[in-house]
N, C-alpha and C positions, 0 to 999 in steps of 0.2 A: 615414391615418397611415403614416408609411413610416421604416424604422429600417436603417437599416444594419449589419449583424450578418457579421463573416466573410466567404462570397465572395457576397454576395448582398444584395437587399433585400428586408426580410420589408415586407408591406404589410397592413392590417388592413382589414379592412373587412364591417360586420355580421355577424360572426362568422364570416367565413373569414378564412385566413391565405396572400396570396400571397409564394412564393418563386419568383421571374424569373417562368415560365410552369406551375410547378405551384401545385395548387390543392388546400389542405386546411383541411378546415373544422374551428371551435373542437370540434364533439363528435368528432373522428376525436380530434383531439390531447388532448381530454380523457379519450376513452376511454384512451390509450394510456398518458395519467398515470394514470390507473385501473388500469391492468393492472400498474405498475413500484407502485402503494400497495398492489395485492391481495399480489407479492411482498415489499417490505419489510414487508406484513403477519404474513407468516406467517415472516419471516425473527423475528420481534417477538414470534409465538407459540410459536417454538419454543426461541426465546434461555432459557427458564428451565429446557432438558431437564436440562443438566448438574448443575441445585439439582437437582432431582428426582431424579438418579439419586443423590447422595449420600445425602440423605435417603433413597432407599430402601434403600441399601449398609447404612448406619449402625442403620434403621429408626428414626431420631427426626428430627423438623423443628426441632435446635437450636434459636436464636434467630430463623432465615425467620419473616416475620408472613406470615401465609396472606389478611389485606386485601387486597393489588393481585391476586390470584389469583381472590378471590369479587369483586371489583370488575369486574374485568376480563370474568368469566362473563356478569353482569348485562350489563355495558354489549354483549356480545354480542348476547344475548339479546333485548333492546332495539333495536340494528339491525338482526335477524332479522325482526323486529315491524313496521321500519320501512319497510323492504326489499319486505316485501311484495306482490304482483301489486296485491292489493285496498284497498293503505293507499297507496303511493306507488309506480307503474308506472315504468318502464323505470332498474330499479336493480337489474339483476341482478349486476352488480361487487362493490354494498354486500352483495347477499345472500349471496353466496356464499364472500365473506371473511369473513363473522361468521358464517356459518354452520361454517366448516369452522373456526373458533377459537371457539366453542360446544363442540364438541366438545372440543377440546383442554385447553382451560381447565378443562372435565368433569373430562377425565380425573387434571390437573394436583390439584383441588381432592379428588378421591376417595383420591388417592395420598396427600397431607396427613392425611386423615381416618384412615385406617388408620397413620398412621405416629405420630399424635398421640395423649394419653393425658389420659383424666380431662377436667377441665371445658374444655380448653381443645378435643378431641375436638367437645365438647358443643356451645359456642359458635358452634364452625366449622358441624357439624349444621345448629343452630336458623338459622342466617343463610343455608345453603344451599337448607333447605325454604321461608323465608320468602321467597326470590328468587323461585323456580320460581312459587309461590300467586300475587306482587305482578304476573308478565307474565301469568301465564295469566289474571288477572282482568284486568289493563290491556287483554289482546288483545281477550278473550270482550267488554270492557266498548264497544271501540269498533268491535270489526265489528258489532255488533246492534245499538246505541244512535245512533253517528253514523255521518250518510251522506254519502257525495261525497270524492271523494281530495284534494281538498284539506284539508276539514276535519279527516279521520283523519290524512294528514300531520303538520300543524299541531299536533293533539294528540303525535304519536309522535314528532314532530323535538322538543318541548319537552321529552319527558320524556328521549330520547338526549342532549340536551345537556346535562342533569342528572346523568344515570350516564355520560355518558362525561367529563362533568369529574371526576366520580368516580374513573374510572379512572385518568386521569394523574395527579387527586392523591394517589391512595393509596400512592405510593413517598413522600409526604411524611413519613411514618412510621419508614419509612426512611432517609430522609434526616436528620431529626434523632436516630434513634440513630447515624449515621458521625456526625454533630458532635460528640456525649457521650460516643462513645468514639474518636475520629479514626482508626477504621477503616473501610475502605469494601467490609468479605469481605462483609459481608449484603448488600452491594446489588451485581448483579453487572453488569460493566461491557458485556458484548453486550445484556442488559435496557434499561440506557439509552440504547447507541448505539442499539438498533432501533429504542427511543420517537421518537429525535429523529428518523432517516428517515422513519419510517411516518406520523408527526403531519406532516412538512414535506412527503412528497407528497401527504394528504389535503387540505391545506390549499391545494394549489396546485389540487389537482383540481374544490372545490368553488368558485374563484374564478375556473375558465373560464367556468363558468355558474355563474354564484354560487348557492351552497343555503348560508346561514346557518347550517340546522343541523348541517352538518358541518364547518363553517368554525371556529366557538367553541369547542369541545372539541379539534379539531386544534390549532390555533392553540394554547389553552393546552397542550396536548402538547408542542407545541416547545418553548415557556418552560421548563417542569418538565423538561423533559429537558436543556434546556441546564443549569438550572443542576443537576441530578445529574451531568454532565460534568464541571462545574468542581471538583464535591467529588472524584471521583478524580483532577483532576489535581491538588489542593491537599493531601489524603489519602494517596497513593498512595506515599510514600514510609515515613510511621508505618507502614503499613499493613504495607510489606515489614519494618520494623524491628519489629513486631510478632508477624508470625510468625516470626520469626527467632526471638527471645524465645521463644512457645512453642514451638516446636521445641526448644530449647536444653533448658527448663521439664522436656516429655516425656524427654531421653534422662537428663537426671537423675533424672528418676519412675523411670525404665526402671530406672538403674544401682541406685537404693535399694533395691529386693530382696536382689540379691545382697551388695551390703556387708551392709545387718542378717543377711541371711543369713548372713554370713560372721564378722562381731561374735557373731549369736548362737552360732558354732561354735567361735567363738575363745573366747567364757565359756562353751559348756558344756566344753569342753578344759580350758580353765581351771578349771572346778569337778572337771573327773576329776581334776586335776591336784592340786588341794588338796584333793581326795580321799584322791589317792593320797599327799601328803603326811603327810596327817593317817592315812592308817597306817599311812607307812611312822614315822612318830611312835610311833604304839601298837606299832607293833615294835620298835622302838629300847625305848620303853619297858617293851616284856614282856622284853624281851632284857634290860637293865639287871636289871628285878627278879628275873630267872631267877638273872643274876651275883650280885646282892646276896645271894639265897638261898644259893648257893654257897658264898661265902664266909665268910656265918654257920655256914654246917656246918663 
């Protein structure tokens, strides 16, 4: 098959790819789509630093749902499992981007924890400790139980396609609260532009040499991130008129101290004042009766 592309003819053939007289085969150039998805990876894991740092300025997680954050850990966690030497050989790209957004996500999810209060604290906990117990049985369950790398494959690319569809859908949450309130401050817009790169170079990665199960979670990635694109560009304008509004909201908050302040200064003035009426009243008045006595004399 031979395509004509710019200054050259790319030519295909059983998984190499010629251009005039050089010669590169589909896993050079797949590894190299690997290396630009390990990047928009972590361009993806680290897009939520700025929520996190607010929330920990503030010390509360507003209205942020902390789902795509324990979603995201899992589905790490998960390709760490999948990743592996003993479950699926020569996937040290997969390991070592979910391994270094394992961490992240940690740390992402521990920041929440402490930042949050009461049962919502709680929830985040139980679902935190329940991820951890679900891999480390899933793992212990198929290194001792089944043998042969495809098989352990098999089982761990079924259950990654399940948390990592996970993962892209858990901005769905998100997403229908910017509809119900047609702003788009929760969901923040480098979160979705990284979804969309990161899912569209996995997706291209796993269909040099096809591996299904990084191809259906990718692949939904891009969906769900396309349309979280389209709500900030559809959003994006309430969104400014919105905070405009509270902004407006706060410096009026601001200014209300000081007028009551100033009201309550102006009636207590006012009560010295009819205070001091009332007696300069009883003076007038002792003065009158003082005269009236006078007089009688």
């Amino acid at each position: 098959m031979n395509v004509c592309i710019g200054l050259g003819v790319w030519r295909y053939h059983h998984g190499v790819v010629l251009l005039g007289k050089m010669v590169v085969s589909a896993d050079t150039i797949r590894t190299a789509v690997g290396v630009i998805g390990n990047a928009t990876a972590l361009v993806l894991f680290f897009s939520p630093a700025p929520t996190f740092r607010r929330i920990w300025k503030s010390r509360s997680v507003e209205q942020f749902p902390a789902a795509p954050y324990l979603a995201a850990l899992l589905n790490c966690m998960m390709w760490v499992l999948y990743g592996l030497p003993m479950v699926h050989p020569h996937s040290t790209l997969v390991l070592t981007i979910n391994g270094s957004g394992l961490v992240i996500e940690l740390v992402y999810v521990l920041v929440f924890l402490g930042c949050s209060h009461g049962d919502q604290r709680l929830r985040v906990l139980s679902v935190l400790l329940l991820e951890v117990a679900l891999v480390g049985a899933v793992g212990a369950l198929i290194l001792t139980l089944v043998h042969g790398h495809e098989r352990r494959s098999l089982i761990a690319g079924v259950l990654c396609v399940i948390f990592g569809t996970g993962m892209y859908a858990a901005p769905l949450s998100a997403m229908r609260q910017v509809i119900r309130t047609r702003s788009v401050e929760f969901m923040p817009l480098p979160l979705s532009l990284a979804s969309f790169l990161n899912g569209l170079c996995w997706t291209t990665y796993a269909t040099i040499r096809f591996d299904l199960y990084i191809t259906i979670p990718n692949g939904l990635g891009v969906a769900f991130a396309v349309a979280q694109l389209a709500l900030h560009v559809v959003y994006r304008g309430s969104t400014a008129r919105q905070k405009k509004g509270g902004r407006r909201e706060a410096e009026i908050g601001l200014a209300k101290p000081s007028g009551s302040g100033g009201l309550e200064e102006e009636l207590a003035n006012g009560i010295r004042v009819d205070s001091g009426v009332v007696s300069v009243e009883e003076t007038n008045a002792s003065s009158v009766g003082t005269t009236n006595k006078h007089l009688e004399v």
